[in-house]
Gaussian input, Z-matrix of N, CA and C with variables (Angstrom, degrees):
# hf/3-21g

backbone

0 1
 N
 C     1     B1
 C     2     B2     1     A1
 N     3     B3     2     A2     1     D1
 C     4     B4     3     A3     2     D2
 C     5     B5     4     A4     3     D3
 N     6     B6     5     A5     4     D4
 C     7     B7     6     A6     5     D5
 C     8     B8     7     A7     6     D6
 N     9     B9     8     A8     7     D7
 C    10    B10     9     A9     8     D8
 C    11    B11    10    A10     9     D9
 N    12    B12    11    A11    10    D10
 C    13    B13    12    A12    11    D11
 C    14    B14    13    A13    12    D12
 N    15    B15    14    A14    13    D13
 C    16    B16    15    A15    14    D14
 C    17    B17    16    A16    15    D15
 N    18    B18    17    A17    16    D16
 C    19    B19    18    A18    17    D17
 C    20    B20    19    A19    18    D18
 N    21    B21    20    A20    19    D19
 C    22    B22    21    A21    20    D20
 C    23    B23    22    A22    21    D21
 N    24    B24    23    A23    22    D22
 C    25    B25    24    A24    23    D23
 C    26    B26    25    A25    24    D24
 N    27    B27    26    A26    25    D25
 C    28    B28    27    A27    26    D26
 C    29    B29    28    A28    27    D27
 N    30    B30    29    A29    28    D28
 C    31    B31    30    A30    29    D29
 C    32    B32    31    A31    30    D30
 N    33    B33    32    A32    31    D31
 C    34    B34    33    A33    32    D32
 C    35    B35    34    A34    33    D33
 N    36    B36    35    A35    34    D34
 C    37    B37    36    A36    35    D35
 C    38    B38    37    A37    36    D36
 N    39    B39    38    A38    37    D37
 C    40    B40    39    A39    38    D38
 C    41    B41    40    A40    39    D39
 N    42    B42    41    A41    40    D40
 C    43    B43    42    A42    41    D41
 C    44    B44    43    A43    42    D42
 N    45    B45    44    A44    43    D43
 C    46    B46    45    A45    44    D44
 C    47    B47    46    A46    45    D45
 N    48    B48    47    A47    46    D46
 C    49    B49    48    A48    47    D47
 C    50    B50    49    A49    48    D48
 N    51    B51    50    A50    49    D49
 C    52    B52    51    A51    50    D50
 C    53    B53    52    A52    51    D51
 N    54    B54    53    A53    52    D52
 C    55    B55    54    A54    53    D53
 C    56    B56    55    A55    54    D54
 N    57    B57    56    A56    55    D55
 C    58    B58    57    A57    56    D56
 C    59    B59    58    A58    57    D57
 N    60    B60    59    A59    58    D58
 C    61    B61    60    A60    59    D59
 C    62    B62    61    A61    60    D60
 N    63    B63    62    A62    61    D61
 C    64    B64    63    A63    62    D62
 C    65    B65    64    A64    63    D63
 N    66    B66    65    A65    64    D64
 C    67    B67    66    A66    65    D65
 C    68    B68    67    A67    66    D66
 N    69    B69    68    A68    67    D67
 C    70    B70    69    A69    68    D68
 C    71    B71    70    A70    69    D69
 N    72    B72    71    A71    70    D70
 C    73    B73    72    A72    71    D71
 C    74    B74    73    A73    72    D72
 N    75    B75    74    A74    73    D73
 C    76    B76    75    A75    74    D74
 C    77    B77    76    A76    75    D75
 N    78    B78    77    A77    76    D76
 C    79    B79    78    A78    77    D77
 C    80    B80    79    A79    78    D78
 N    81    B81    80    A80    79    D79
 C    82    B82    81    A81    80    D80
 C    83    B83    82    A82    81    D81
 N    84    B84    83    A83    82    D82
 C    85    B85    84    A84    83    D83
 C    86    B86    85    A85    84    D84
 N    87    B87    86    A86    85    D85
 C    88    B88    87    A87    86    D86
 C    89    B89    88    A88    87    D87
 N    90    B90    89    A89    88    D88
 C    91    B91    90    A90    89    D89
 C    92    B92    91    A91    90    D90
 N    93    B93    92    A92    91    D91
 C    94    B94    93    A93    92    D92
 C    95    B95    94    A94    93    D93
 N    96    B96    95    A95    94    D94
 C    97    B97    96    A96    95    D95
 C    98    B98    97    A97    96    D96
 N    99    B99    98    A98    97    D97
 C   100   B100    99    A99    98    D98
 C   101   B101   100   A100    99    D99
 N   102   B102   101   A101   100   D100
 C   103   B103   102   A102   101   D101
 C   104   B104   103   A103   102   D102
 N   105   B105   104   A104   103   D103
 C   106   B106   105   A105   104   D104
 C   107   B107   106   A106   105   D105
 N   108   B108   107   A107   106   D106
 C   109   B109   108   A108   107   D107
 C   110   B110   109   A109   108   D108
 N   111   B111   110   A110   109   D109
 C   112   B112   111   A111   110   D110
 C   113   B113   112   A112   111   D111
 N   114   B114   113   A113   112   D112
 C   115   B115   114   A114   113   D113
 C   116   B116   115   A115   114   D114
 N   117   B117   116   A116   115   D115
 C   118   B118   117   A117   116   D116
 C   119   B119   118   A118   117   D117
 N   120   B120   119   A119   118   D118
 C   121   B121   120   A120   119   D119
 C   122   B122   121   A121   120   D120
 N   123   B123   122   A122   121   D121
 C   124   B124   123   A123   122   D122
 C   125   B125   124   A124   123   D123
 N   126   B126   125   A125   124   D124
 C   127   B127   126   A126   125   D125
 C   128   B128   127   A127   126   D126
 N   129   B129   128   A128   127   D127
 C   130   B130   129   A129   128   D128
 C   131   B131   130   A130   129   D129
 N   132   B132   131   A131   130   D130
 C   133   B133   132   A132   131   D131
 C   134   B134   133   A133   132   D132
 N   135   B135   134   A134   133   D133
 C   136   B136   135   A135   134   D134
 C   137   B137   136   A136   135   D135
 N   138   B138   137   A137   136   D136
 C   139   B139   138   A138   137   D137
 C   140   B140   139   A139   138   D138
 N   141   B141   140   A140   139   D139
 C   142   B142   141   A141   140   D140
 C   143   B143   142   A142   141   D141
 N   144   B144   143   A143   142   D142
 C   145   B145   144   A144   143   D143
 C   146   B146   145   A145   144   D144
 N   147   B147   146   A146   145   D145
 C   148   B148   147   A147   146   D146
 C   149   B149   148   A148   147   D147
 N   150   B150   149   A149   148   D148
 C   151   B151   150   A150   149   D149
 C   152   B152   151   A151   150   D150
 N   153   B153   152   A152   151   D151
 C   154   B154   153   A153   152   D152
 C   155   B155   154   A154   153   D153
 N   156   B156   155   A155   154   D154
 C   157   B157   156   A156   155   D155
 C   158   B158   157   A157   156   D156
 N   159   B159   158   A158   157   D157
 C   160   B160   159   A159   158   D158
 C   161   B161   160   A160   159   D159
 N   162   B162   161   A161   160   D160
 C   163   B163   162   A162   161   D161
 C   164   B164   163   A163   162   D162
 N   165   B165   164   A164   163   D163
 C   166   B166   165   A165   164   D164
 C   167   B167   166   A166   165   D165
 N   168   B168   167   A167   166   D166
 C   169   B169   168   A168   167   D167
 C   170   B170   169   A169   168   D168
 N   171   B171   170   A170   169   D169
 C   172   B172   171   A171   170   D170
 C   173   B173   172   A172   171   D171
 N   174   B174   173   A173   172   D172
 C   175   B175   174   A174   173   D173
 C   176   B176   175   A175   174   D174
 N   177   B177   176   A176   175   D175
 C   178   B178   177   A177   176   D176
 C   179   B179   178   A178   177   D177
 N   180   B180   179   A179   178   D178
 C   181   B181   180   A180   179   D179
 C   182   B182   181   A181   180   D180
 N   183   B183   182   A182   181   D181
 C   184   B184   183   A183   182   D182
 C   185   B185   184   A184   183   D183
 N   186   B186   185   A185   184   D184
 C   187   B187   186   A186   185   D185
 C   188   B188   187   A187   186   D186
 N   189   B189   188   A188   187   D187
 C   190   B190   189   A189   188   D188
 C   191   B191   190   A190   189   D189
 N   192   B192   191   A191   190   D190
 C   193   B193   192   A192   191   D191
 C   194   B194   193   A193   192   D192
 N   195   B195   194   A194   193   D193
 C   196   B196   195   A195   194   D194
 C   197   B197   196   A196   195   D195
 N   198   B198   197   A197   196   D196
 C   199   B199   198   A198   197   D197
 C   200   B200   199   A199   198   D198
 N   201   B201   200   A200   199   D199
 C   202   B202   201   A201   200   D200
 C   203   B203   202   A202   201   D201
 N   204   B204   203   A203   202   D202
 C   205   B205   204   A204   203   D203
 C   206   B206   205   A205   204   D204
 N   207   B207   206   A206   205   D205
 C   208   B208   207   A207   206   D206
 C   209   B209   208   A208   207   D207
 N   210   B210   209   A209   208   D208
 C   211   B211   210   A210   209   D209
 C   212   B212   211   A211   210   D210
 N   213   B213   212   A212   211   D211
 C   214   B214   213   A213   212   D212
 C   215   B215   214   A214   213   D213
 N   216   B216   215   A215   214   D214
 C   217   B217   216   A216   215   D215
 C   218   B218   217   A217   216   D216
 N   219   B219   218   A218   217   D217
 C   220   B220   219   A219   218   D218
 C   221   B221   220   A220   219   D219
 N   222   B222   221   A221   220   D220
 C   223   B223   222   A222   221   D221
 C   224   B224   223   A223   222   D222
 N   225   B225   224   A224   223   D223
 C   226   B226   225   A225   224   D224
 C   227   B227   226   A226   225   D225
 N   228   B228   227   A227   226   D226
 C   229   B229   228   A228   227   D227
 C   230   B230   229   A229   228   D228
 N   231   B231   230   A230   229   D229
 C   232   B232   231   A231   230   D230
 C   233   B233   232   A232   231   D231
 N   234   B234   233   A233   232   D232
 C   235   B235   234   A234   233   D233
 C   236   B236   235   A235   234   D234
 N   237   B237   236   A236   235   D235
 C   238   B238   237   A237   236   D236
 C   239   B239   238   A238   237   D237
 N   240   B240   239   A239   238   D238
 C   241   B241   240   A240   239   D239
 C   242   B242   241   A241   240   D240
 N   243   B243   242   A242   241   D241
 C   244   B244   243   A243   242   D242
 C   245   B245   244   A244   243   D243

   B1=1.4583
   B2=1.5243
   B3=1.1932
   B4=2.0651
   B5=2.0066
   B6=1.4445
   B7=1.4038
   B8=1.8985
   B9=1.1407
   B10=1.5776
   B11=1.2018
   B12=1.4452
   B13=1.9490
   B14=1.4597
   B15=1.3147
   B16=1.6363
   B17=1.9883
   B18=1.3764
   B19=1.4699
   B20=1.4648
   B21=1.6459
   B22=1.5600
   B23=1.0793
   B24=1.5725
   B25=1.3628
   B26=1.6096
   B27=1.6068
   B28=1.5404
   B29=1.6641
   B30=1.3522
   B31=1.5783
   B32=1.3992
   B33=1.2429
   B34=1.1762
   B35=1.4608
   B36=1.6658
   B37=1.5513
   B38=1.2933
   B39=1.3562
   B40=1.2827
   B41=1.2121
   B42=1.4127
   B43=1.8139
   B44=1.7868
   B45=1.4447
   B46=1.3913
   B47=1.9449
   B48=1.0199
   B49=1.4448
   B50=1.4217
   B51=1.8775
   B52=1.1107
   B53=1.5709
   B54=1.6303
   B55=1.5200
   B56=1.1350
   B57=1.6119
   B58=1.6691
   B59=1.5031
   B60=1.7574
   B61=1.3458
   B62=1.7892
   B63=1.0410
   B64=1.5505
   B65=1.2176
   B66=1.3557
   B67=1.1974
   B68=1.7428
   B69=1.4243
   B70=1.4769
   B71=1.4847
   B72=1.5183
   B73=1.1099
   B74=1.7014
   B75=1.6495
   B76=1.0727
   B77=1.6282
   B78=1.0150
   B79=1.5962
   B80=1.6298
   B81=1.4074
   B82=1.4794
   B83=1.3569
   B84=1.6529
   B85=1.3256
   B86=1.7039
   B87=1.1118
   B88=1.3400
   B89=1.7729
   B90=1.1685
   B91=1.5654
   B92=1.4670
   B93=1.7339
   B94=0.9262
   B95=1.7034
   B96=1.6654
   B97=1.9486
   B98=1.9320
   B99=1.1306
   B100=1.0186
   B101=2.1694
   B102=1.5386
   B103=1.8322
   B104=1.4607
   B105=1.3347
   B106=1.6929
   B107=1.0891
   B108=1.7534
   B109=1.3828
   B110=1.6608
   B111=1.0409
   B112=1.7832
   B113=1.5103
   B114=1.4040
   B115=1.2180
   B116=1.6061
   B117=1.3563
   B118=2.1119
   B119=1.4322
   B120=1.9732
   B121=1.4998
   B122=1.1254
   B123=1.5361
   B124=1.4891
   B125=1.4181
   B126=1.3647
   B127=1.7293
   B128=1.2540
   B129=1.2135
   B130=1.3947
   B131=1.7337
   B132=1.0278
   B133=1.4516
   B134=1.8691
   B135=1.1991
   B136=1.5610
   B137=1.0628
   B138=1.2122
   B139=1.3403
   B140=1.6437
   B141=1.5099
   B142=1.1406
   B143=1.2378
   B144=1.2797
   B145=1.7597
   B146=1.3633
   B147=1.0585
   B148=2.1150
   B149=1.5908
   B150=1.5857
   B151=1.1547
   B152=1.8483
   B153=1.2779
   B154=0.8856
   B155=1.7364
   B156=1.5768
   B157=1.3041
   B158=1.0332
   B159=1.3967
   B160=1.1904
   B161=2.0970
   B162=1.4268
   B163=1.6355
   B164=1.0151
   B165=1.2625
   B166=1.9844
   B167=1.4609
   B168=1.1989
   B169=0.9440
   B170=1.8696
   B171=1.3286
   B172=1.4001
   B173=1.6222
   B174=1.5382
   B175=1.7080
   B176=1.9904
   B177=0.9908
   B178=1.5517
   B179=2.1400
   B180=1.5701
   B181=1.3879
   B182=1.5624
   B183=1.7884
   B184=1.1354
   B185=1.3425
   B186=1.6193
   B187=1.1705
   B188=1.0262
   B189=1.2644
   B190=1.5295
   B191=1.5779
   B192=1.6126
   B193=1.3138
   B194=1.6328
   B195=1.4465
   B196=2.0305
   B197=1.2356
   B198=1.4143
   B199=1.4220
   B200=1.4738
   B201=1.9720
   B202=1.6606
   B203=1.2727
   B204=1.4409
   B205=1.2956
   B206=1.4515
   B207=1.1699
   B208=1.8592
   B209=1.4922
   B210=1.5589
   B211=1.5227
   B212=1.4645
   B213=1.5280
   B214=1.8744
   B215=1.7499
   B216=0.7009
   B217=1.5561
   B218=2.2512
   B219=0.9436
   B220=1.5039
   B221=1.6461
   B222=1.9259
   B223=1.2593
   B224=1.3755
   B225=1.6617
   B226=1.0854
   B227=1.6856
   B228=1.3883
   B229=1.5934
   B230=1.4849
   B231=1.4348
   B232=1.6634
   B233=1.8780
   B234=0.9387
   B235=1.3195
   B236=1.2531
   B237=1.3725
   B238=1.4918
   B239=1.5605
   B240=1.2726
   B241=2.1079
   B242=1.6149
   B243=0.8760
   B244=1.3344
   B245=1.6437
   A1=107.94
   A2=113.32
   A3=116.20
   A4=93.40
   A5=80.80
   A6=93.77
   A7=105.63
   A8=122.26
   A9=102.23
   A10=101.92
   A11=120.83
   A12=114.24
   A13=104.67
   A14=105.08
   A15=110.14
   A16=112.70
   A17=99.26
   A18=96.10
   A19=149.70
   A20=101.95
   A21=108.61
   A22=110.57
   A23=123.87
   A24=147.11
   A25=126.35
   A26=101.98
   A27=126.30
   A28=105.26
   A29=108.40
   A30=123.14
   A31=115.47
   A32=128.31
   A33=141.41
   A34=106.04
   A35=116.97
   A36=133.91
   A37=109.42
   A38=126.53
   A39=128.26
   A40=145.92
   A41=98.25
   A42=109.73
   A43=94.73
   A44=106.19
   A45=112.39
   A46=117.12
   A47=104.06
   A48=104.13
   A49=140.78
   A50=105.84
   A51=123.92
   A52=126.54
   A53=113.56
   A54=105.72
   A55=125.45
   A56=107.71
   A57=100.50
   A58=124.10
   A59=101.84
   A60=91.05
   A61=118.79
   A62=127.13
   A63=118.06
   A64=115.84
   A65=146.43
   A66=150.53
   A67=105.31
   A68=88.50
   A69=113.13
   A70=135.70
   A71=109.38
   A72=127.76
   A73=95.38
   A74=119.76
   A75=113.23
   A76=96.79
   A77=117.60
   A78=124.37
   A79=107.62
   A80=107.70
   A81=111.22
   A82=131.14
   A83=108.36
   A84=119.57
   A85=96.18
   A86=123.19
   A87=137.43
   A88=112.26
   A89=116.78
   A90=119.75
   A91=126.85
   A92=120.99
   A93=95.99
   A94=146.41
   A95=83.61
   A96=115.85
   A97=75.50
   A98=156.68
   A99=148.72
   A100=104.64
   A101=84.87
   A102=80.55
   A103=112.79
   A104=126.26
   A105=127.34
   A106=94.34
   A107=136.13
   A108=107.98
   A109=109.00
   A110=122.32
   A111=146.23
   A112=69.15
   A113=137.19
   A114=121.11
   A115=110.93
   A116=91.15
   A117=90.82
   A118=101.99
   A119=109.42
   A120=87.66
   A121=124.86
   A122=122.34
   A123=114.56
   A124=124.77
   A125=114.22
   A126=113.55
   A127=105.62
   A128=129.08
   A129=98.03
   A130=118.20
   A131=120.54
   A132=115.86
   A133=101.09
   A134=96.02
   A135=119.26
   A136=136.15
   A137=167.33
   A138=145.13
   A139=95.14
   A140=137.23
   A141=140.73
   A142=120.04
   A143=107.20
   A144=102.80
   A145=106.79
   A146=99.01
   A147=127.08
   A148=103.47
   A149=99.49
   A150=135.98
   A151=116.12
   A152=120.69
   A153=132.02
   A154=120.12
   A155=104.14
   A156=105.93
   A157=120.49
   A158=134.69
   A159=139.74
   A160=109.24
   A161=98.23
   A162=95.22
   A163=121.29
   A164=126.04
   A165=117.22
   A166=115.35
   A167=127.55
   A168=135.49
   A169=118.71
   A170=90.61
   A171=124.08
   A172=111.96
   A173=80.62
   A174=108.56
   A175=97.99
   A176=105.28
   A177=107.23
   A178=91.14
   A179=99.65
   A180=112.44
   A181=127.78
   A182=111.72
   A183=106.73
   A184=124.69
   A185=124.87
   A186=144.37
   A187=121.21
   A188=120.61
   A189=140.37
   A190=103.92
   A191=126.43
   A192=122.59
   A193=108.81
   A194=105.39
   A195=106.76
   A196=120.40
   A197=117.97
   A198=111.69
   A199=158.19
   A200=80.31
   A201=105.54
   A202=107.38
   A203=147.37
   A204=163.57
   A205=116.59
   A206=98.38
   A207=123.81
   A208=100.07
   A209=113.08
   A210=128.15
   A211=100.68
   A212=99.49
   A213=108.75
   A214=89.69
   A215=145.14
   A216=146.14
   A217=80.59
   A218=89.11
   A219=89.34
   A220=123.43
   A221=99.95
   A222=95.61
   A223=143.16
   A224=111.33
   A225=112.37
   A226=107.00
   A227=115.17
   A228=126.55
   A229=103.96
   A230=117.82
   A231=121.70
   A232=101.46
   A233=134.31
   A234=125.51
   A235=108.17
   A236=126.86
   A237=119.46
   A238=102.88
   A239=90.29
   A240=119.30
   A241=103.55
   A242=151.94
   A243=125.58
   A244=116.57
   D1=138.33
   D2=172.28
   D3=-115.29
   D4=159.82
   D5=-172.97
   D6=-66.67
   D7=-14.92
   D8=178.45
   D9=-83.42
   D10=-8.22
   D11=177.28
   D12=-60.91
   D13=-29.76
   D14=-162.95
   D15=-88.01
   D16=1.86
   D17=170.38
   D18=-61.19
   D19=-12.89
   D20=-175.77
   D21=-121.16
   D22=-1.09
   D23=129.50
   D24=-31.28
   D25=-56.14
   D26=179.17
   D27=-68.43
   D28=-37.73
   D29=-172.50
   D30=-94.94
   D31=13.55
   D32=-174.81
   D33=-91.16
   D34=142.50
   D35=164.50
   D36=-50.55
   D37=-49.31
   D38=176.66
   D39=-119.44
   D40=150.90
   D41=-123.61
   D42=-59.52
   D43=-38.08
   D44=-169.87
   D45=-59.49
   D46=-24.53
   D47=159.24
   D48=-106.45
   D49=1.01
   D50=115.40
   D51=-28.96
   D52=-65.64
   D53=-177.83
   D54=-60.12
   D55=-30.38
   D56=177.49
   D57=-71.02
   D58=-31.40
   D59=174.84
   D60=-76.73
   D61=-21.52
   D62=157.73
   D63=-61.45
   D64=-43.02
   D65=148.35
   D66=-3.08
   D67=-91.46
   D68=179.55
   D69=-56.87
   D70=-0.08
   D71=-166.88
   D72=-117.80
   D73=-27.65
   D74=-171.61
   D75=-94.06
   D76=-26.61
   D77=172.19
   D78=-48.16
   D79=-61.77
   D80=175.60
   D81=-46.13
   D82=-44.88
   D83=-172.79
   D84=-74.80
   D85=-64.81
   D86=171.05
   D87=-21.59
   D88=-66.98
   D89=152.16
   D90=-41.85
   D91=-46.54
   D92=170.37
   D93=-108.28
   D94=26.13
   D95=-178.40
   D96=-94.17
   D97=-61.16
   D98=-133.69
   D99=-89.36
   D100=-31.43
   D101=166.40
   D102=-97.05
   D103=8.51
   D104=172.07
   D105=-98.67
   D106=-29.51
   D107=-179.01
   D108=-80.43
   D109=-33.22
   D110=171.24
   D111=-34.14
   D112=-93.27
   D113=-125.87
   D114=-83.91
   D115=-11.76
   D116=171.79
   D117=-61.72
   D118=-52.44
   D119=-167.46
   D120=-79.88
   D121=-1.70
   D122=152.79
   D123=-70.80
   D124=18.36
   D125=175.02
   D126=97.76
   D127=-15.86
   D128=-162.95
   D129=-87.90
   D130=-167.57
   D131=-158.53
   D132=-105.32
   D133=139.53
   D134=173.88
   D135=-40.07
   D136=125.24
   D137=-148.81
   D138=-107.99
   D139=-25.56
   D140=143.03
   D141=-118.38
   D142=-174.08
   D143=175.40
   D144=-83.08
   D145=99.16
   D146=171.29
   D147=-105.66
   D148=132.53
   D149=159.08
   D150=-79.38
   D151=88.81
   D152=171.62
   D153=-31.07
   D154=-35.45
   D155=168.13
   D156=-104.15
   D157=-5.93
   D158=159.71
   D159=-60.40
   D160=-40.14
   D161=169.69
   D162=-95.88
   D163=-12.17
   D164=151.49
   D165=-60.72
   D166=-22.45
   D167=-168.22
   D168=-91.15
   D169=-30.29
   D170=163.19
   D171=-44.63
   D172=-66.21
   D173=-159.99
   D174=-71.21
   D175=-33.35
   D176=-161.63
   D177=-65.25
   D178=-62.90
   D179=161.66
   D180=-20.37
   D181=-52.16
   D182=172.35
   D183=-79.39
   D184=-14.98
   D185=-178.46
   D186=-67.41
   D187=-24.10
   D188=178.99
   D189=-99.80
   D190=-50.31
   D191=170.45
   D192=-47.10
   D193=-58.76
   D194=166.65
   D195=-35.66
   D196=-48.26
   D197=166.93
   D198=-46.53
   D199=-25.05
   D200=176.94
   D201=-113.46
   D202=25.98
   D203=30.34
   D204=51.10
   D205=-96.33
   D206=162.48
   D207=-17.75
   D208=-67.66
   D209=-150.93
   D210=-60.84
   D211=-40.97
   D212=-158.45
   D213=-95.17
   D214=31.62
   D215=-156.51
   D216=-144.00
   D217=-74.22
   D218=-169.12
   D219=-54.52
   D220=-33.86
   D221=157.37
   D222=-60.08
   D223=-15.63
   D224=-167.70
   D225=-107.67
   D226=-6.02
   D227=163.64
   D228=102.25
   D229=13.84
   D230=170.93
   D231=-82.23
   D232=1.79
   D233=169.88
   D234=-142.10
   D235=172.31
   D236=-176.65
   D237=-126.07
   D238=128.59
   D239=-164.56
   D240=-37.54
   D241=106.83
   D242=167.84
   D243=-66.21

């Protein structure tokens, strides 16, 4: 999924397809703060001046917001429970 998939989702009356598109939008961003830090700690160079722990810290943050996401995603039968 890319975040413009998630636009008429975001723009929707109801709230519940609202949730998926935050869901899915935080999934995205979340993935791709988690392969920019991948590539700091392989050395490579920053695209600004980033604090490496300032975005683990980020990432740990959103991982846990995903989680309560996940929960309300599963309650409502858009994902399947593990």
């Amino acid at each position: 999924m890319e975040l413009k998939e998630t636009i008429d989702l975001m723009l929707s009356e109801n709230r519940k397809e609202r949730l998926k598109a935050e869901y899915w939008q935080t999934k995205v961003r979340l993935e791709k703060l988690n392969t920019y830090i991948s590539k700091l700690e392989a050395g490579g160079e920053p695209d600004v001046d980033d604090s490496i722990d300032v975005l683990q810290a980020q990432s740990a943050a959103m991982n846990e917001y995903l989680y309560f996401l996940d929960v309300r995603m599963k309650m409502y039968g858009f994902l399947d429970a593990e």
